[in-house]
N, C-alpha and C positions, 0 to 999 in steps of 0.2 A: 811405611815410609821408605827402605831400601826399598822397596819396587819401584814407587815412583823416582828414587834418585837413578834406579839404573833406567829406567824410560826416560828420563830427563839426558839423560847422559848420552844416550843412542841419539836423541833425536841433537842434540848440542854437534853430535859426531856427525850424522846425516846433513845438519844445515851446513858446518867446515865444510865437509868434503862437495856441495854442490856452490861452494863461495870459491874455493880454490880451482873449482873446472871452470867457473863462471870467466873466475880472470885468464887462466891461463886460454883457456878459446877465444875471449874477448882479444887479448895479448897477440897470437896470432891470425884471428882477422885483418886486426889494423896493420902489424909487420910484415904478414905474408904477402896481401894483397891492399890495401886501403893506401899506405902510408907510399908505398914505392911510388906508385902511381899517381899521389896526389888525389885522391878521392877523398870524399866527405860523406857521412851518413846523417842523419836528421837527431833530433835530441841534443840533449847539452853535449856529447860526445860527437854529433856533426860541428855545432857551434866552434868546438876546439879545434878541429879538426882545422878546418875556415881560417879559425884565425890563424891556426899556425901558420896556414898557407898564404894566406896576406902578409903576415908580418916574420914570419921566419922562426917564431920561439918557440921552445922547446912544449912539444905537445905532456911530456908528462908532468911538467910544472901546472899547467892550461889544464888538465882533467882536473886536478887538484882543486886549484884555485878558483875554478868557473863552477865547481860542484859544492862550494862551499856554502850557499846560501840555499840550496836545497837540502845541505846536510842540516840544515840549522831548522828549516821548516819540517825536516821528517820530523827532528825531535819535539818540536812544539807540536804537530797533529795526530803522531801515530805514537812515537814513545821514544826512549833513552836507550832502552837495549836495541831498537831499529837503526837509531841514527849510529851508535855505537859501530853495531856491525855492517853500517853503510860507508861510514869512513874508514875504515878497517878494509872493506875490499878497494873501494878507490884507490887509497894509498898503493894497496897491494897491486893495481893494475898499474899506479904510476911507476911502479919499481920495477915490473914485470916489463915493460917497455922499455927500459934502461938495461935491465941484467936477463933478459931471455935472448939468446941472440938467433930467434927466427930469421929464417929468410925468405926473400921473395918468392914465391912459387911459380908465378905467370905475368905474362905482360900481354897477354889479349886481354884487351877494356870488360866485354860483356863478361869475361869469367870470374875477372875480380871484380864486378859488382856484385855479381850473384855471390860467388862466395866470400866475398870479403863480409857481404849482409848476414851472410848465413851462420858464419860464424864468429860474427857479432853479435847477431841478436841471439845466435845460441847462449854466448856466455852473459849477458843479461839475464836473459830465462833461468838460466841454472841459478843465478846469485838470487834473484825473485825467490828459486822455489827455497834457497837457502835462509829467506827472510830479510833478503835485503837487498838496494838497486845498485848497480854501478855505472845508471844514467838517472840525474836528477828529472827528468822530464815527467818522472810516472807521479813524482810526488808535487810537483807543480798541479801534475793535473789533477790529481785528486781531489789536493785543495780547490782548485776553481770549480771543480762539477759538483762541490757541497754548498758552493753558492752561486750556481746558474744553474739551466732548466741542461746543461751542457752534459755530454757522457764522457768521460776521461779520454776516449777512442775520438770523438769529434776535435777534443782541446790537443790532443797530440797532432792530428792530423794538421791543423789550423799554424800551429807552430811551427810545424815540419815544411811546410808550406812557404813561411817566411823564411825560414833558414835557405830555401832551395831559390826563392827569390835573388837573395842577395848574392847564393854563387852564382846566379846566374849573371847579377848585376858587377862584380865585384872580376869575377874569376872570366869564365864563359859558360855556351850555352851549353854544350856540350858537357862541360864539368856536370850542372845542375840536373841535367839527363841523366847522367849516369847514375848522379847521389838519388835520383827516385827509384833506377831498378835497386841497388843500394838499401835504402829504405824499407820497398815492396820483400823483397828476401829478409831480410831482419824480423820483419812485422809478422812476417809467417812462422817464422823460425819462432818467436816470442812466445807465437800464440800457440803451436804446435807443445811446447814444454810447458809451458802455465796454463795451456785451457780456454785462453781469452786473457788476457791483459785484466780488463773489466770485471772479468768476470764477479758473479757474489756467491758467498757460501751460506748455506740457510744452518743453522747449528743449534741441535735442541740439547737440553744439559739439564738432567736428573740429579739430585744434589743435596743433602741435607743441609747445606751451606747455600741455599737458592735464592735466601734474601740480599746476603754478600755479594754473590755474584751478580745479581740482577742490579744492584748500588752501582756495581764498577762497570756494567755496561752502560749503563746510562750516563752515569757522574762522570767517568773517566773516559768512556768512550764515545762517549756522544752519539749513543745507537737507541734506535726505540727494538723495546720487546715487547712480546707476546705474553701471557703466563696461562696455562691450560692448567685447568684442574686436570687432577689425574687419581687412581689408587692402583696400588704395588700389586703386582701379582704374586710374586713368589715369595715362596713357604706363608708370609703373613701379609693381610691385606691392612692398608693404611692410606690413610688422604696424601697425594703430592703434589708441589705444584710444579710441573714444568715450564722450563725457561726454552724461547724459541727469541734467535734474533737473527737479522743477517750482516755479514761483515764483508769485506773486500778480502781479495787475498793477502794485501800486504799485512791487513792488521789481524788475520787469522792467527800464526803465529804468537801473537801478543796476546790471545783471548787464552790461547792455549794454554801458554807458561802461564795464567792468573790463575785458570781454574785450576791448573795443578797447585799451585799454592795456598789456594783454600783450600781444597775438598783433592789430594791425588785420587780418593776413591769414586770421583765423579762418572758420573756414564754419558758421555757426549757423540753424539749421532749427528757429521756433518756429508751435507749433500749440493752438490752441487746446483745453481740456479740457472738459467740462460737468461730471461730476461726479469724485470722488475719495474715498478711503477709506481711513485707513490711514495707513503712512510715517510721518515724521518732517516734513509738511507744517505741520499744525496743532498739535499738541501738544509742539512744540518752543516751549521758553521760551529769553528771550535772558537775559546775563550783564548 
């Protein structure tokens, strides 16, 4: 039991410290280059950006507020400690915005796109791999690609799209240009730190607790599994049944902390997946 509390504790420690780089990079993207210049980036964090720039109000009230209805669906599809620590960095970037007093770095256009994306979408990435977003758009789409034939990367794309319409319609053409190289850097940057946005984890979990856990990925996560018969090799042979399921990254995290709460002495072997097909992955809607 102390083992697993000090493993809990590292990894508690490990998720802060990649929530706090997430904002403070995200912080400086927007301040160094995004905000001076009036640019915009795609996501609920372009949305705000847009509107600020139409209407004049203060973009960290806008992160807040515009983020709020995907803080509420994280917690309904993925869980309470996600939403928890979703609103927890948002806030943290709207204060970061207010009391970091970065400065401009450049006023050539192509530079602050490229890096204003770059280290935007850095600090998204870092709070993802922290367990949590500080742009609702991942969890928008999550939800829609578990009830369309859609892949999360197509529904961002689709959005991002319309957000770039309307600066184009709203602002000029030129703005909307810019907010795609914008974009195109963020999305690389995203993918460079998480692997793929999309990406799924394949997770097999040895367990003398394998009935529990197999309950809660179904019941509570709304994931189909696998179960392999199997027998123990070491020191004494015995029947097991292994559990294999696959998860997204966001809700990786949340399988983790369960199966430590059942079983800390669980044996869990995850691997990364590139593509998928099928199952009860995507097209499972929740209650």
């Amino acid at each position: 039991m102390q083992k697993a509390n000090k493993t809990d504790g590292k990894r508690m420690a490990r998720e802060i410290l990649f929530m706090c780089m997430g904002v403070i990079s995200a912080c400086f993207g927007l301040k160094s280059f995004l905000l001076p210049e009036h640019f915009i980036d795609g996501g609920v964090t372009g949305i705000s950006l847009l509107v600020s720039t139409l209407t004049g109000w203060n973009l960290s009230y806008l992160i807040i507020v515009i983020n709020i209805p995907f803080i509420i669906l994280g917690y309904k599809q993925i869980g309470r400690v996600f939403a928890l620590k979703t609103a927890i960095a948002i806030t943290a970037l709207s204060l970061a915005l207010v009391f970091i007093p970065f400065q401009p770095i450049t006023h050539e256009k192509v530079l602050v796109a490229f890096f204003g994306g770059f280290f935007l979408g850095g600090g998204i990435g870092l709070a993802m791999r922290g367990g949590c977003v500080i742009d609702g758009t991942e969890v928008l789409a999550l939800y829609i690609s578990r009830k369309s034939q859609l892949t999360v990367g197509n529904i961002i794309f689709m959005l991002n799209i319309i957000i770039f319409l309307f600066a184009a319609y709203f602002i000029n053409i030129d703005t909307a240009l810019y907010a795609i190289l914008t974009y195109l850097s963020a999305t690389n940057t995203i993918d460079f730190i998480v692997n793929r946005l999309e990406a799924y984890t394949g997770v097999t979990i040895i367990s003398e607790e394998n009935e529990t856990i197999k309950l809660f990925i179904i019941n509570d996560m709304k994931r189909g599994v696998t179960i392999y018969k199997g027998e123990g090799g070491y020191l004494q042979k015995k029947d097991i049944d292994i559990i294999y399921t696959v998860v997204t990254k966001l809700e990786l995290s949340k399988l983790q902390d369960r199966i430590n709460e059942i079983d800390p002495n669980a044996f869990v072997v995850q691997q990364q997946i590139a593509d998928l097909k099928g199952g009860v992955v995507k097209r499972q809607a929740f209650h």
